[in-house]
PDB file of N, CA, C and O in Angstrom:
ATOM      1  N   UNK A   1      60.956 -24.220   9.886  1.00  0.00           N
ATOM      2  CA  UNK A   1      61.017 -24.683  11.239  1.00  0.00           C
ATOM      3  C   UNK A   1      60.954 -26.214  11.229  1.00  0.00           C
ATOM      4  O   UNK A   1      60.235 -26.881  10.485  1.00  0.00           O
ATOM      5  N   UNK A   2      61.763 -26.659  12.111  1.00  0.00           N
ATOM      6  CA  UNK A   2      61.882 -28.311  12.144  1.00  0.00           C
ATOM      7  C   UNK A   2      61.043 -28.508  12.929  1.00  0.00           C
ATOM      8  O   UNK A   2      60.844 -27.467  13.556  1.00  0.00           O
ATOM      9  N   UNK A   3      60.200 -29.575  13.367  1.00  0.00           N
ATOM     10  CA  UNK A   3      59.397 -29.980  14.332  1.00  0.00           C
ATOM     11  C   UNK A   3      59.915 -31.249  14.282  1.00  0.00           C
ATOM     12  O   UNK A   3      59.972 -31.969  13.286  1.00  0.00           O
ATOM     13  N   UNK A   4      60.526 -31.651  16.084  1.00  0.00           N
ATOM     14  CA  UNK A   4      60.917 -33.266  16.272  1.00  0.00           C
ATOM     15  C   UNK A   4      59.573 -33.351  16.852  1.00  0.00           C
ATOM     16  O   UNK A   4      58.989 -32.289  17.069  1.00  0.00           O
ATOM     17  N   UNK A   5      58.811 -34.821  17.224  1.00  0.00           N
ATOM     18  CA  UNK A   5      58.341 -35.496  18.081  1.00  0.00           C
ATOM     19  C   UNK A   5      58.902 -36.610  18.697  1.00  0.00           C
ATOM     20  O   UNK A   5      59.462 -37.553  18.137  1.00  0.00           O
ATOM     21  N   UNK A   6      58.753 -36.473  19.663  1.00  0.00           N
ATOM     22  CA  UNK A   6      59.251 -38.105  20.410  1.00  0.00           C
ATOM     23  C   UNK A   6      58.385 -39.188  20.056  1.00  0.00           C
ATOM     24  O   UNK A   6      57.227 -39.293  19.651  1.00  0.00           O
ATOM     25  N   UNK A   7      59.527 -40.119  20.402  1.00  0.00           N
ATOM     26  CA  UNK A   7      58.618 -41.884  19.989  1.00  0.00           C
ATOM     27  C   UNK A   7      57.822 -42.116  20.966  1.00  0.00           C
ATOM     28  O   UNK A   7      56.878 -42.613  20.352  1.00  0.00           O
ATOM     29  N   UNK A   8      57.564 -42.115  21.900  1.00  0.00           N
ATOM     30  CA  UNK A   8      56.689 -42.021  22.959  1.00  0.00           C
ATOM     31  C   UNK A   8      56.312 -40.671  23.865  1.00  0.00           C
ATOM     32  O   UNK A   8      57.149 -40.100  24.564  1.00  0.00           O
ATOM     33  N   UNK A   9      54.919 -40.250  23.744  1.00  0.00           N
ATOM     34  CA  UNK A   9      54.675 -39.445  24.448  1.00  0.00           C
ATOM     35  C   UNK A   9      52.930 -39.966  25.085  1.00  0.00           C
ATOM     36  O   UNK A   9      52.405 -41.064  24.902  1.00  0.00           O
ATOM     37  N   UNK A  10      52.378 -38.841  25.800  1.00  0.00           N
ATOM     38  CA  UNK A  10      51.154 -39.174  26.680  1.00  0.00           C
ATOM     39  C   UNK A  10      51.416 -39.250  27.632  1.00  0.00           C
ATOM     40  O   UNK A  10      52.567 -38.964  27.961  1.00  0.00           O
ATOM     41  N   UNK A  11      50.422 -39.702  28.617  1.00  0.00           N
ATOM     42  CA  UNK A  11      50.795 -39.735  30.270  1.00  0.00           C
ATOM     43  C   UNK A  11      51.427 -40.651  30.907  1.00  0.00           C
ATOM     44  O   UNK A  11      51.260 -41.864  30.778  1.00  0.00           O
ATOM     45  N   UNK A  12      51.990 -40.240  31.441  1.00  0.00           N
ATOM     46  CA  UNK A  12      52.897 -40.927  31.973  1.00  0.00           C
ATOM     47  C   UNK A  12      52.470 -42.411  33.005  1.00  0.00           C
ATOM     48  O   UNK A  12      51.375 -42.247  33.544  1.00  0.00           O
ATOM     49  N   UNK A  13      53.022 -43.544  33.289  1.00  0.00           N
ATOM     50  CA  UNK A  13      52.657 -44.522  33.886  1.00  0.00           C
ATOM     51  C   UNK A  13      51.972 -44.620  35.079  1.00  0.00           C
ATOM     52  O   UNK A  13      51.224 -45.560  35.348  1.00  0.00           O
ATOM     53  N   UNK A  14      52.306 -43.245  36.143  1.00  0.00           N
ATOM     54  CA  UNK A  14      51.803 -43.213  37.016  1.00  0.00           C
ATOM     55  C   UNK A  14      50.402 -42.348  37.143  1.00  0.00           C
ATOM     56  O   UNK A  14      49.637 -42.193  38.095  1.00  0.00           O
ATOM     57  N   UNK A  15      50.380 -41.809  35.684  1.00  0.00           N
ATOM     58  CA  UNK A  15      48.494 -41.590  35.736  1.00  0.00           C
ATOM     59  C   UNK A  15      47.559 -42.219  34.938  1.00  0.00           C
ATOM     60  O   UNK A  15      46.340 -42.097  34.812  1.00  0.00           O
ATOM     61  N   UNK A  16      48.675 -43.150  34.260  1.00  0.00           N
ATOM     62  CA  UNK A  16      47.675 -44.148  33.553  1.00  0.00           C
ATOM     63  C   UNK A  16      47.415 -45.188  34.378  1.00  0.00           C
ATOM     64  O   UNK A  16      46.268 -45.612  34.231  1.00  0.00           O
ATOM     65  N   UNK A  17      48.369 -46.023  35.580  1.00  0.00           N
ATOM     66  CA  UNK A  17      47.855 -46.416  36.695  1.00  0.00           C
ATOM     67  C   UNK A  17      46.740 -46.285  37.441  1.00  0.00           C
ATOM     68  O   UNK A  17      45.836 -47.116  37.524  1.00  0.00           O
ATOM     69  N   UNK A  18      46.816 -45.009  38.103  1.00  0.00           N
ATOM     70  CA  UNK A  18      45.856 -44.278  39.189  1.00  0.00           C
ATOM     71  C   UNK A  18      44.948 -44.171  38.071  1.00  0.00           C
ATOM     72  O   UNK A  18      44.188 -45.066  38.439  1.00  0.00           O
ATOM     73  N   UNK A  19      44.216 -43.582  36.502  1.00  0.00           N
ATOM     74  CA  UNK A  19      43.339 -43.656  35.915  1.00  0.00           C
ATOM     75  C   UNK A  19      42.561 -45.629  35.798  1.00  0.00           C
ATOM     76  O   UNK A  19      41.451 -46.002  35.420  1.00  0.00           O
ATOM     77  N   UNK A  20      43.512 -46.261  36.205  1.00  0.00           N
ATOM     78  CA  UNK A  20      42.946 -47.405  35.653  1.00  0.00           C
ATOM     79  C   UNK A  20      42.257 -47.669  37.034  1.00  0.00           C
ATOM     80  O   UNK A  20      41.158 -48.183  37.240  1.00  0.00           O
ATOM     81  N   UNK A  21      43.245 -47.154  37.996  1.00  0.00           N
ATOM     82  CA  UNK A  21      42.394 -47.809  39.761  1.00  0.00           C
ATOM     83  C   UNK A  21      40.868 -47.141  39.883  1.00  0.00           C
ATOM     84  O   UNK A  21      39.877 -47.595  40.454  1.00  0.00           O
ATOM     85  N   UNK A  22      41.027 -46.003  39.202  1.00  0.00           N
ATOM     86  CA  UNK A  22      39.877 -45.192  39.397  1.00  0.00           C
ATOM     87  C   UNK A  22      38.560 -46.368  38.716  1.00  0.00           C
ATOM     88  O   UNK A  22      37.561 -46.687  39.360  1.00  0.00           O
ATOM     89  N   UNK A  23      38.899 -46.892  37.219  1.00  0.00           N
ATOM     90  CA  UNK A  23      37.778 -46.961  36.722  1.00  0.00           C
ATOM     91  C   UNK A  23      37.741 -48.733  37.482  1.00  0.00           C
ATOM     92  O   UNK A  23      37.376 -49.279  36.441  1.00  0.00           O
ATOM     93  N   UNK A  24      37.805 -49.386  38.042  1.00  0.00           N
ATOM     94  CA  UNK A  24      37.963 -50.279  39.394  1.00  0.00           C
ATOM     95  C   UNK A  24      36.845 -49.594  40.405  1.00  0.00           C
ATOM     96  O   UNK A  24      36.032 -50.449  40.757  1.00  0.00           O
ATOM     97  N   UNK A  25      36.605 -48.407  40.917  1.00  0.00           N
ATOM     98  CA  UNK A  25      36.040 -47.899  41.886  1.00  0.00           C
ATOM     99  C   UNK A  25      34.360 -47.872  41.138  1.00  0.00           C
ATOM    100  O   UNK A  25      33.779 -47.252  40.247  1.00  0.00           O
ATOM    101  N   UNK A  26      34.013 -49.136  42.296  1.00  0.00           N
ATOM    102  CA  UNK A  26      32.330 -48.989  41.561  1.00  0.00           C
ATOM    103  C   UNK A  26      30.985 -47.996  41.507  1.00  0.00           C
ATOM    104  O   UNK A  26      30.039 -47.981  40.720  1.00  0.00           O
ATOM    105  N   UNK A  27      31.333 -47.073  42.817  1.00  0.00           N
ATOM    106  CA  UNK A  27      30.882 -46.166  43.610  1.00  0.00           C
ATOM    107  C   UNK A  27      31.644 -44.825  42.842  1.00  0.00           C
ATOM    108  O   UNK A  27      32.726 -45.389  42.679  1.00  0.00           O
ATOM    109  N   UNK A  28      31.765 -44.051  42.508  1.00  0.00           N
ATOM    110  CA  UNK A  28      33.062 -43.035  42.195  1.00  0.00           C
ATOM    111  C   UNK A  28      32.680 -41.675  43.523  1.00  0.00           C
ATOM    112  O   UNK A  28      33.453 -41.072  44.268  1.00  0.00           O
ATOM    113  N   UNK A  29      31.250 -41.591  43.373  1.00  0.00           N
ATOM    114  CA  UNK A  29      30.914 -41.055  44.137  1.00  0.00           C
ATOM    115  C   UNK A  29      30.527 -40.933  45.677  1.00  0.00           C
ATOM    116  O   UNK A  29      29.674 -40.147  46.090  1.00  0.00           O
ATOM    117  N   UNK A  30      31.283 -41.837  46.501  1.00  0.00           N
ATOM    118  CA  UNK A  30      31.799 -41.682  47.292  1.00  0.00           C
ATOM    119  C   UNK A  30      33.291 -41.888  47.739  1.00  0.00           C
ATOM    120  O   UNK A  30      33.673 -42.211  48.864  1.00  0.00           O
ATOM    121  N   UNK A  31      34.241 -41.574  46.360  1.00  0.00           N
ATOM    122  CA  UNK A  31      35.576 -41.108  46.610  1.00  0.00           C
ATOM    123  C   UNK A  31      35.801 -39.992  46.180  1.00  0.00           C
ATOM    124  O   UNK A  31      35.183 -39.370  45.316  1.00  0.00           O
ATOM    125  N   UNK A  32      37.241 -39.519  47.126  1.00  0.00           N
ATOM    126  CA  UNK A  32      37.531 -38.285  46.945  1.00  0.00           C
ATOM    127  C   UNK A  32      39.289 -38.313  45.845  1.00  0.00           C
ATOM    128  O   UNK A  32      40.137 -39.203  45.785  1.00  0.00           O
ATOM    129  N   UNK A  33      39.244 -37.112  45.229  1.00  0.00           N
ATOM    130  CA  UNK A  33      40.232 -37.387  44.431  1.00  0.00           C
ATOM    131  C   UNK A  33      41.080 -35.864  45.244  1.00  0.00           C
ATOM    132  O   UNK A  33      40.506 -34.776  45.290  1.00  0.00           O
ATOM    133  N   UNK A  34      42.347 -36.069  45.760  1.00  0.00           N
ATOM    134  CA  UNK A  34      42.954 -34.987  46.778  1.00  0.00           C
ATOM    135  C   UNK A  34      43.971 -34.393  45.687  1.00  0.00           C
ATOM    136  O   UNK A  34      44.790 -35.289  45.483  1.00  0.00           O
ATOM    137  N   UNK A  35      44.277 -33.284  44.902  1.00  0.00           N
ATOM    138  CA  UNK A  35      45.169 -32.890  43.821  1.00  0.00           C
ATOM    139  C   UNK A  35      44.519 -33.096  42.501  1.00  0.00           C
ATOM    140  O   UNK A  35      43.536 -33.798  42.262  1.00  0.00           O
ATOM    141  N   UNK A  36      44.942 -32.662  42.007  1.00  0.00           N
ATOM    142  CA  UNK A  36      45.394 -32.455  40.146  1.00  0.00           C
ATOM    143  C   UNK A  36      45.704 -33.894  39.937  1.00  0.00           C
ATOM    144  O   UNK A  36      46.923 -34.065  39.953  1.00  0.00           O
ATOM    145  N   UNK A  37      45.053 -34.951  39.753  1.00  0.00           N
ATOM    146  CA  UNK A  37      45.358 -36.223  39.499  1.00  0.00           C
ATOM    147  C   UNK A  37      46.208 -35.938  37.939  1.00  0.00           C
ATOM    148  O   UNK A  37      47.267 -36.561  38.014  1.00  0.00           O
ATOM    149  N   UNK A  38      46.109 -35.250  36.632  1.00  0.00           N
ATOM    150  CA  UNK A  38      46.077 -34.996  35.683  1.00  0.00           C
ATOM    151  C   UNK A  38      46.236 -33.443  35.402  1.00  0.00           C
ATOM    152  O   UNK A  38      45.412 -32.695  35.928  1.00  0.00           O
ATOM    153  N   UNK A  39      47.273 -32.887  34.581  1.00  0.00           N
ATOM    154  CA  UNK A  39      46.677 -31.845  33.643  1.00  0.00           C
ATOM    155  C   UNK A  39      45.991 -32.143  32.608  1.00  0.00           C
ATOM    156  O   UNK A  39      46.425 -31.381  31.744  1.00  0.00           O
ATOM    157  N   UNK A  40      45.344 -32.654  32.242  1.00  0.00           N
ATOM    158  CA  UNK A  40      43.875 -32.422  31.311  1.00  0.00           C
ATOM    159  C   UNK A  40      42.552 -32.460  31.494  1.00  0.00           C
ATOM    160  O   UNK A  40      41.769 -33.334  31.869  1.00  0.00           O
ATOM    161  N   UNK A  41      42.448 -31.314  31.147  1.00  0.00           N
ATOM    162  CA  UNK A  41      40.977 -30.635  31.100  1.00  0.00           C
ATOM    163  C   UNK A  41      39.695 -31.543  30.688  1.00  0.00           C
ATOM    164  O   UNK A  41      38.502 -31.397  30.953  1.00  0.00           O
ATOM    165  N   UNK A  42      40.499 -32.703  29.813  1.00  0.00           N
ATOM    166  CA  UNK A  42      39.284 -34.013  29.221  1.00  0.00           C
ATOM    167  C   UNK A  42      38.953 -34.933  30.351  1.00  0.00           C
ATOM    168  O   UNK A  42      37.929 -35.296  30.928  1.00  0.00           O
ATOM    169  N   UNK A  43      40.150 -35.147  30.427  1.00  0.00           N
ATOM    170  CA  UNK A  43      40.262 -36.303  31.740  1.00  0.00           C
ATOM    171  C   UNK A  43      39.657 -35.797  33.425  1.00  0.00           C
ATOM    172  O   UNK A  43      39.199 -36.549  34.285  1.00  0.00           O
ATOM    173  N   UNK A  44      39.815 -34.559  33.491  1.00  0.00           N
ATOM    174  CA  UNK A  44      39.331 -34.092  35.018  1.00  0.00           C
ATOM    175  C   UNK A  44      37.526 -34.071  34.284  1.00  0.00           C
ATOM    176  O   UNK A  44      36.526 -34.301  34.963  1.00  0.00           O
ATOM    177  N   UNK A  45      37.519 -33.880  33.422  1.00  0.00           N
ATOM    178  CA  UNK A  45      35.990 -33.089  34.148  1.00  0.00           C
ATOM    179  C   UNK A  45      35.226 -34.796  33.291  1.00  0.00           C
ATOM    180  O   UNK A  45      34.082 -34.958  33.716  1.00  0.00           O
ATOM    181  N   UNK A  46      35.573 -35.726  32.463  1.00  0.00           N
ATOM    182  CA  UNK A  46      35.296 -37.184  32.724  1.00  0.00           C
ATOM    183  C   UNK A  46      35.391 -37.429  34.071  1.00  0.00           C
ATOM    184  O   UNK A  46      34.285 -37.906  34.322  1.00  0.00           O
ATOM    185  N   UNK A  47      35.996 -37.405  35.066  1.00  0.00           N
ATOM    186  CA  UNK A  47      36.077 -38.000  36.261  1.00  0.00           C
ATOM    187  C   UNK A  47      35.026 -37.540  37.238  1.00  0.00           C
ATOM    188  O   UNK A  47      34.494 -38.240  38.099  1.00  0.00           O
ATOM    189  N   UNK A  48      34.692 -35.649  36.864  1.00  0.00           N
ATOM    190  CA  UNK A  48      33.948 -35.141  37.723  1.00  0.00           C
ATOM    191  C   UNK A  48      32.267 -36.113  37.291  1.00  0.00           C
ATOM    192  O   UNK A  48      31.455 -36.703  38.005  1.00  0.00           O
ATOM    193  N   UNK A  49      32.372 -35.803  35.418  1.00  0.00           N
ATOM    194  CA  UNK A  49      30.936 -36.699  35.230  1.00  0.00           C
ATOM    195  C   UNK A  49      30.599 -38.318  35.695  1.00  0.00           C
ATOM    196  O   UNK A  49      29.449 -38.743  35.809  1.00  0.00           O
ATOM    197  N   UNK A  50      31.792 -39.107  35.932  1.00  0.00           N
ATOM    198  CA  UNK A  50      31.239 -40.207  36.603  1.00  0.00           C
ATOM    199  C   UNK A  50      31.523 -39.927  38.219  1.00  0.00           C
ATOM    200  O   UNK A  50      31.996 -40.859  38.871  1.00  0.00           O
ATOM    201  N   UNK A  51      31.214 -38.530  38.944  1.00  0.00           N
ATOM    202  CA  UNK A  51      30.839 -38.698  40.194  1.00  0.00           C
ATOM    203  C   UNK A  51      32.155 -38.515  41.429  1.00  0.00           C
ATOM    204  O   UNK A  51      32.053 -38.397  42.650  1.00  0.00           O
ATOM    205  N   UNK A  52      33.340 -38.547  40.578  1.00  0.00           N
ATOM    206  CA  UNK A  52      34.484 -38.468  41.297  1.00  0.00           C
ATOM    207  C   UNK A  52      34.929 -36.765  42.040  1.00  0.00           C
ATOM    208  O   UNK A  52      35.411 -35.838  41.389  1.00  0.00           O
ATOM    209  N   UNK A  53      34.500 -36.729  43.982  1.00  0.00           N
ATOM    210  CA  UNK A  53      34.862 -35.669  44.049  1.00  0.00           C
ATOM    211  C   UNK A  53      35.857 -35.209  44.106  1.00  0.00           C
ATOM    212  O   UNK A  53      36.551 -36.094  44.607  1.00  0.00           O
ATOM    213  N   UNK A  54      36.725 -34.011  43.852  1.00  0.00           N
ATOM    214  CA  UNK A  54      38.353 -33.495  43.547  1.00  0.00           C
ATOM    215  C   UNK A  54      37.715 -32.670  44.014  1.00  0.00           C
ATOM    216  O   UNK A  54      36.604 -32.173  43.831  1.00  0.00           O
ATOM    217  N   UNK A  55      39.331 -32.438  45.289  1.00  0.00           N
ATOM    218  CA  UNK A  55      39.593 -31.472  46.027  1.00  0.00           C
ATOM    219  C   UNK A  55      41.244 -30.543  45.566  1.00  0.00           C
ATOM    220  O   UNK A  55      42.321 -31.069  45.286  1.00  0.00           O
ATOM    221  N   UNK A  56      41.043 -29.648  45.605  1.00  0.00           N
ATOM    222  CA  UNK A  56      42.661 -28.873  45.630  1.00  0.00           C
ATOM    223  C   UNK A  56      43.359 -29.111  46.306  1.00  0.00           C
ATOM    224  O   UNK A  56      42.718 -29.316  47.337  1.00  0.00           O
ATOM    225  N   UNK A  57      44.732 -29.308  46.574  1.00  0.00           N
ATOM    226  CA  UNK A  57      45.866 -29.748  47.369  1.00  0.00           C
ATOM    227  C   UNK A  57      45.792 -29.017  48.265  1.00  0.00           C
ATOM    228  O   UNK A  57      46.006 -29.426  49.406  1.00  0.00           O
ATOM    229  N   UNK A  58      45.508 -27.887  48.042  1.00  0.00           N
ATOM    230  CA  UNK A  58      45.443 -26.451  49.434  1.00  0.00           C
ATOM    231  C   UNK A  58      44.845 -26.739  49.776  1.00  0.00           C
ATOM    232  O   UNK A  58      45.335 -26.878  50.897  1.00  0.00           O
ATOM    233  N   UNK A  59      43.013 -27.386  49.934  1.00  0.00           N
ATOM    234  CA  UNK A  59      42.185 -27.081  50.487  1.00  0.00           C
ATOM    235  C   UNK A  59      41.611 -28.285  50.901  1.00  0.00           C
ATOM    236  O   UNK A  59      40.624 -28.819  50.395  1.00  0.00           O
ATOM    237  N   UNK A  60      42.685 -28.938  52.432  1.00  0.00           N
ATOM    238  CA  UNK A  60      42.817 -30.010  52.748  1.00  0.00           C
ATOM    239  C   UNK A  60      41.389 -29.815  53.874  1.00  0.00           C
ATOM    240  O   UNK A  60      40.855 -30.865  54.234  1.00  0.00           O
ATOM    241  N   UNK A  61      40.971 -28.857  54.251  1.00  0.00           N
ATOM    242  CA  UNK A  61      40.056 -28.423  54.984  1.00  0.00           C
ATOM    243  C   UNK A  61      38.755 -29.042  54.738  1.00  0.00           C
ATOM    244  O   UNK A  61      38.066 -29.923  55.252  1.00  0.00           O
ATOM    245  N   UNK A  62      38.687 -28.211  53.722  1.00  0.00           N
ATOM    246  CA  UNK A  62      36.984 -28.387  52.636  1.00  0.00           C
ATOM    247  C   UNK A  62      36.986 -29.996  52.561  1.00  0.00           C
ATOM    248  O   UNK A  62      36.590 -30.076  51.398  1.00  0.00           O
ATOM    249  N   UNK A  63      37.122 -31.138  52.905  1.00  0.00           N
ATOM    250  CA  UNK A  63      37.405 -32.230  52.684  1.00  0.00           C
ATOM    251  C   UNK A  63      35.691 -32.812  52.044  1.00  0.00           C
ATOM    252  O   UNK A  63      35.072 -31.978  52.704  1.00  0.00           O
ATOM    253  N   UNK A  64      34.694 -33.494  51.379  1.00  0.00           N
ATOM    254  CA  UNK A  64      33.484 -34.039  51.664  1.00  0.00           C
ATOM    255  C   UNK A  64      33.322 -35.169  51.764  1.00  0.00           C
ATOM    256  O   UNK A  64      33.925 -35.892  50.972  1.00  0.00           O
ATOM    257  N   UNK A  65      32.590 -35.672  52.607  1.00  0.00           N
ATOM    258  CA  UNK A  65      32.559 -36.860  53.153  1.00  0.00           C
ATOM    259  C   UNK A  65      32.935 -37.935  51.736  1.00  0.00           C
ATOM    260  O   UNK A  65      32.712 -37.684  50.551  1.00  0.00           O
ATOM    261  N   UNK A  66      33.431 -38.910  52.201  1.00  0.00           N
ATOM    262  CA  UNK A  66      33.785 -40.061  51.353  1.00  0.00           C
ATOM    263  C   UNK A  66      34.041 -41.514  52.139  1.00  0.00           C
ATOM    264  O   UNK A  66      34.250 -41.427  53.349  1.00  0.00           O
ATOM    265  N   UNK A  67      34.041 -42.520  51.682  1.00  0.00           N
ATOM    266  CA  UNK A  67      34.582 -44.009  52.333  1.00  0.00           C
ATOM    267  C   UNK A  67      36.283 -43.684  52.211  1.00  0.00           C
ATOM    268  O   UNK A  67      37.101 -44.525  52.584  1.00  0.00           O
TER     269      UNK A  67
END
């Protein structure tokens, strides 16, 4: 079996962006994160431990307070 890799892979610009605005936010815990900022499982639940709340896209309802 051949295995290619690409010359560039990882996340893409627009979540290495929004990851960089995040770590900018001095408070984490009083922002809300609305979606799947990320598929990875490393990176979401880092965000949950410095305080960042994430909500599901569906569950525009459940909102918790934030600035």
């Amino acid at each position: 079996m051949l295995v290619l890799f690409p010359a560039a892979y990882g996340m893409c610009f627009g979540v290495k962006d929004a990851i960089s605005a995040l770590d900018q936010i001095e408070s984490p815990e009083t922002s809300t994160i609305w979606g799947e900022l990320v598929h990875n499982p490393e990176v979401t639940s880092n965000l949950a431990r410095r305080g960042f709340k994430q909500v599901k896209e569906t569950d525009r309802a459940s909102f918790p307070d934030s600035e």
